[in-house]
C-alpha positions in Angstrom: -12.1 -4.2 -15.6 -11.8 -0.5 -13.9 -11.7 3.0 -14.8 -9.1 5.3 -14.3 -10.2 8.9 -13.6 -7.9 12.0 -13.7 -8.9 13.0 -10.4 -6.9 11.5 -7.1 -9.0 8.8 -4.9 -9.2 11.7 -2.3 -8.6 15.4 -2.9 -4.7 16.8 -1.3 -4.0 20.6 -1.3 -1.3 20.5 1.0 -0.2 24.3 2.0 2.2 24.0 4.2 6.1 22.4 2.7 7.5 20.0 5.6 10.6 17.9 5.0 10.0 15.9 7.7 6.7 14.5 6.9 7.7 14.0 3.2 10.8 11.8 4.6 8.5 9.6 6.9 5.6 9.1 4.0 7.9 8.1 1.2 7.8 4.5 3.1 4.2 4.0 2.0 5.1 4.8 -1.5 8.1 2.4 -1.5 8.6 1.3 1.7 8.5 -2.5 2.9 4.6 -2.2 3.3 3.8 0.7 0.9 1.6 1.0 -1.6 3.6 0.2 -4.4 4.6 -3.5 -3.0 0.9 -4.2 -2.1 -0.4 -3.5 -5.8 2.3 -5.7 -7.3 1.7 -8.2 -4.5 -2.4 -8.3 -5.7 -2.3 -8.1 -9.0 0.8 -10.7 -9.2 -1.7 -12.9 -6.8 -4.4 -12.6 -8.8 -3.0 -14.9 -11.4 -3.0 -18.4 -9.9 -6.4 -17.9 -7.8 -8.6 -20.7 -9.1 -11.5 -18.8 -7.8 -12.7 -16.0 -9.9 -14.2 -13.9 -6.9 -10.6 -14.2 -5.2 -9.5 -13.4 -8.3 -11.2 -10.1 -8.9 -11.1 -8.8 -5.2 -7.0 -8.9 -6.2 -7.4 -6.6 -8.9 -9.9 -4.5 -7.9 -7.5 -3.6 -5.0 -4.3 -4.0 -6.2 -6.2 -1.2 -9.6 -6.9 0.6 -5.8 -3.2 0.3 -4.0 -2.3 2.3 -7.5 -4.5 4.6 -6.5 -2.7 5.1 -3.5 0.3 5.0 -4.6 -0.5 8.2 -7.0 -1.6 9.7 -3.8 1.2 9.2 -1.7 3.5 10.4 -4.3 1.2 13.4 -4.6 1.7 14.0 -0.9 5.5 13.7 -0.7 5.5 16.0 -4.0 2.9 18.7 -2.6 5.2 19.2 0.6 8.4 19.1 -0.7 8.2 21.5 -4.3 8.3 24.6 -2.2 11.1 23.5 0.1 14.5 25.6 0.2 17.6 23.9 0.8 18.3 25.1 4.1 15.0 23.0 4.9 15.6 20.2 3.9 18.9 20.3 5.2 18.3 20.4 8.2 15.6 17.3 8.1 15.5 14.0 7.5 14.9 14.4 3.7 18.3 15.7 3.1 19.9 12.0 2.7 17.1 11.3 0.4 17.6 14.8 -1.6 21.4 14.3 -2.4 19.9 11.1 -4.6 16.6 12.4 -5.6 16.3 16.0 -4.9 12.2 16.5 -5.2 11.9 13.9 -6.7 9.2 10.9 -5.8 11.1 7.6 -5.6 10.0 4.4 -4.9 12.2 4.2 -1.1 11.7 3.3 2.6 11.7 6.3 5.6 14.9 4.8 6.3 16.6 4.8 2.9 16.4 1.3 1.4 14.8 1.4 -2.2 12.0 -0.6 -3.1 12.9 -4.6 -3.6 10.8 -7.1 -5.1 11.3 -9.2 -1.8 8.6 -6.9 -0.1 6.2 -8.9 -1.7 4.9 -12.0 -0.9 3.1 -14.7 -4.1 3.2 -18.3 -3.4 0.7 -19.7 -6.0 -1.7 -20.8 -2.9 -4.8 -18.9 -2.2 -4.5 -19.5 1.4 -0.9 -18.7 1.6 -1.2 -15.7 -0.1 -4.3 -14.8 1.2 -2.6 -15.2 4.4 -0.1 -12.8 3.2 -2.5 -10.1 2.5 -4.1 -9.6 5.6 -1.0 -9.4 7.3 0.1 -6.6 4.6 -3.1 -4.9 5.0 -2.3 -4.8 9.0 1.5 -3.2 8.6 0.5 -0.7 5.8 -2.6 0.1 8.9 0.5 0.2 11.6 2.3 2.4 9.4 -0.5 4.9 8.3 -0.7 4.9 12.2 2.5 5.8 13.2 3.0 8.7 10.6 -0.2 10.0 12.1 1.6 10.1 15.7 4.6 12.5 13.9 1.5 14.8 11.7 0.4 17.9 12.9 -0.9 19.3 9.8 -5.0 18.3 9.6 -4.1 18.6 5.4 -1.5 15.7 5.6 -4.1 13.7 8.5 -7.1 14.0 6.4 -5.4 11.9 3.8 -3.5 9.9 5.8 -6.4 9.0 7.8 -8.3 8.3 4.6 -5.6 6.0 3.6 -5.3 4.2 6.7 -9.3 3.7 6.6 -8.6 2.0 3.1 -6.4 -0.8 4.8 -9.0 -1.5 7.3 -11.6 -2.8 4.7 -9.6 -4.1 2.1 -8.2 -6.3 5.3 -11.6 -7.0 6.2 -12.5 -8.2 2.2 -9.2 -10.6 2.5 -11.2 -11.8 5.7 -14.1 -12.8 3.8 -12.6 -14.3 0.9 -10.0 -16.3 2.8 -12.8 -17.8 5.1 -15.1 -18.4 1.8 -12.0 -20.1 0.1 -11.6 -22.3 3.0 -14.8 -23.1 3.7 -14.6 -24.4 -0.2 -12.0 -26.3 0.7 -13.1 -27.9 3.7 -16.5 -29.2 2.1 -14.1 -30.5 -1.2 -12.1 -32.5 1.5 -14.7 -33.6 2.9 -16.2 -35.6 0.0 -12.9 -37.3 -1.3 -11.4 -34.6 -2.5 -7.2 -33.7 -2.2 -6.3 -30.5 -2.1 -4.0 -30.8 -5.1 -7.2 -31.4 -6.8 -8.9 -28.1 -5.3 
């Protein structure tokens, strides 16, 4: 089905420790559109498409969103190992420190852990279809907005990377949802209900 490789997606050698940053990109490790509720979201999906392509664009990129998920971790890690305490005092990370020190933890820029209710899995491929592109389009949003508070090109290059990810996997959902309904239409079309799609 995939291969893992012990390498990261995309190489991060972050020099420089910044509180800051590592409090806004914990969201897209376990924020409400980070990459840990978009792999369970695809590879929960995955289970009730009838269609086997539909069915093995979810796991290839949920298998990818876990991807991402080891390299946002890696990213909050690599700028927050180094940090004193008087740094991260003084930031946004300090909240988030009292509960997790340097830890990684699945958790939102604004404090609220990861919930189950970030996800969305309705059992209908057009529904959750549906679903996906708009998750692809927040997790973009949000990849864009942490760009706006980045400064260091180490943090962009992988940020940007990321952000580059959610553009074509929201372009595959494209496909597959208009192949799905194009399905559909022409099964309607001779007779058929869509229970029996």
């Amino acid at each position: 089905m995939w291969e893992y490789q012990k390498k990261l997606q995309f190489p991060i050698n972050i020099k420089n420790p910044d509180p800051n940053l590592a409090a806004y990109i914990i969201s897209q490790y376990g924020g409400p559109d980070g990459e840990l509720g978009a792999s369970m979201r695809y590879l929960s999906q995955r289970f009730s498409m009838k269609d086997d392509m539909a069915k093995g664009l979810l796991t290839d990129i949920g298998t990818e969103e876990l991807a991402h998920l080891e390299m946002v971790g890696t990213l909050v890690h690599q700028l927050s190992k180094n940090l004193t305490t008087t740094q991260i005092e003084n930031s946004p990370m300090a909240v988030y420190y009292v509960d997790h020190a340097k830890g990684v933890y699945p958790t939102a820029a604004a404090g609220n852990p990861w919930k189950a209710e970030y996800i969305g899995v309705k059992g209908d491929p057009i529904a959750d279809l549906v679903e996906d592109l708009a998750a692809e389009q927040k997790a973009r949003v949000t990849y864009d907005n942490i760009l706006k508070l980045c400064d260091d090109p180490d943090v962009s290059r992988v940020i940007k990377f990321l952000r580059e990810r959610e553009v074509v996997h929201f372009q595959r959902f494209g496909e597959c949802l208009n192949r799905i309904q194009e399905n559909v239409g022409a099964k309607v079309v001779k007779g058929c209900g869509i229970k029996d799609c």
